[in-house]
Every structure is written in structure tokens, then in C-alpha cells.
N, C-alpha and C positions, 0 to 999 in steps of 0.2 A: 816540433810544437811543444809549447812547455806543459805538462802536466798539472800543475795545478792554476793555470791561468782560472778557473773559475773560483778562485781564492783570492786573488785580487783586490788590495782596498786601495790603491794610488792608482789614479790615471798615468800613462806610459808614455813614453816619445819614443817612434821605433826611428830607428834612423837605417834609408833603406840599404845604404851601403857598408853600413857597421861604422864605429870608433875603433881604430888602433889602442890599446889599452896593455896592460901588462897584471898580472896577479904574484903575488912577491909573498912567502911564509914568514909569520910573525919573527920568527929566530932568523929571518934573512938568508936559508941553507938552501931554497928554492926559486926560481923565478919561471912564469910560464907566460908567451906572448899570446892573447887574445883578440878578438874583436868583440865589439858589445852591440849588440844588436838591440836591444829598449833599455831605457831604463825609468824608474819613475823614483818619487821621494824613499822610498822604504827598499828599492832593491832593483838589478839589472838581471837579462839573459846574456850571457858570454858563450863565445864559441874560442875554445882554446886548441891552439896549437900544441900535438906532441899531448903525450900520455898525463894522467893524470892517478896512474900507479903509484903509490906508495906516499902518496902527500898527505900531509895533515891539513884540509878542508876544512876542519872545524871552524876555524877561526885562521885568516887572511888580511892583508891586504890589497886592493882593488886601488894602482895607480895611473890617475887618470892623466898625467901628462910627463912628457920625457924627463925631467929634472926631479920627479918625486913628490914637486910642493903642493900638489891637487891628488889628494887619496882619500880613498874609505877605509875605513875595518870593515871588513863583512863574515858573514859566514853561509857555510854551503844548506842550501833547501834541500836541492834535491840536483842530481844526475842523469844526462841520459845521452851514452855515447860521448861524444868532444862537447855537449852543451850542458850550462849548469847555471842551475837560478842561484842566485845571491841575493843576503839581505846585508841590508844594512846597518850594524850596531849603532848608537847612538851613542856621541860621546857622555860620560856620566856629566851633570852638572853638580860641582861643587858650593854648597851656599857660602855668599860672602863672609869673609871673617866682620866680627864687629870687632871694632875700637873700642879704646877709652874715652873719656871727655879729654879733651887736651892733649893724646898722643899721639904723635905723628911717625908714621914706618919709618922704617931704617931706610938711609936713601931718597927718601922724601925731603925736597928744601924748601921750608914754611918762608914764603914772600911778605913775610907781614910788615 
């Protein structure tokens, strides 16, 4: 049971048989197979396969399908035994570059 479920600010989708999932270290030196038992907008419970000795939890990747192209950054809440809450980091939003009057990007072709 997760420990801090009364901290909770997303509604969750448990799903009762779990997701096949995988957790991969930022430097790519680890991979650990998982199942994800809820997840909601801000963060899942995972139950992972094999130890979780000497990983850097800090900061992960959470790959949500075989080829890699559906992933999170998360990092670890908290621990408890082979289960471990994850949040979700949010990618930074970059504000748009502004232009000039009249210039158009490199690689841009003005149809006028």
C-alpha cells in the first residue's frame, strides 16, 4: 500500500492487472523491468523486478512502451520493498523566440 496515498492531489487509474513498463537511468548504465499498477497526471506506483541496490532513483526514466517513444522523467517519492511511487517531472516550457519585422528563420521558405 503506498504510504503517502493521503497526499494525493490527481485522481489515479489502477489498472488491476498492472502495465508491462520498464525504468531506464538517465546515463542509460541501468534498465529495471516493472509493472505499473495506477497511475495519474503527476505520478504512478511501480512494482519492479530484481533489486533496486545501488541505482540512482533520483531522477529516471519511466518507459511506457517497447520502442522508447512514450516515456516520463520521473523521480523517486518514496520506497517500500520492490514498490516505489514516482512523480512526474514536467518538461520545462521554453518561451517563444520573438522575431524581427520582416525576418524569416533559416530554413523557412517565404511563399509570397
Amino acid at each position: 500500500m503506498d504510504p503517502n496515498s493521503d497526499k494525493r492531489q490527481s485522481p489515479r487509474v489502477n489498472f488491476e492487472r498492472g502495465v508491462t513498463v520498464q525504468i531506464l537511468g538517465i546515463d542509460g548504465t541501468w534498465r529495471r523491468s516493472c509493472t505499473m499498477r495506477d497511475v495519474s497526471e503527476s505520478g504512478a506506483l511501480l512494482i519492479v523486478e530484481g533489486s533496486l541496490a545501488g541505482l540512482d532513483l533520483k531522477e529516471f526514466f519511466l518507459s511506457l512502451s517497447s520502442t522508447g517513444l512514450a516515456y516520463r522523467r520521473c523521480e523517486k517519492r518514496w520506497v517500500n520493498g520492490n514498490q516505489i511511487g514516482v512523480f512526474f517531472i514536467k518538461p520545462e516550457t521554453k518561451p517563444a523566440r520573438r522575431l524581427r519585422k520582416g525576418h524569416v528563420p533559416a530554413g523557412v521558405i517565404n511563399n509570397m
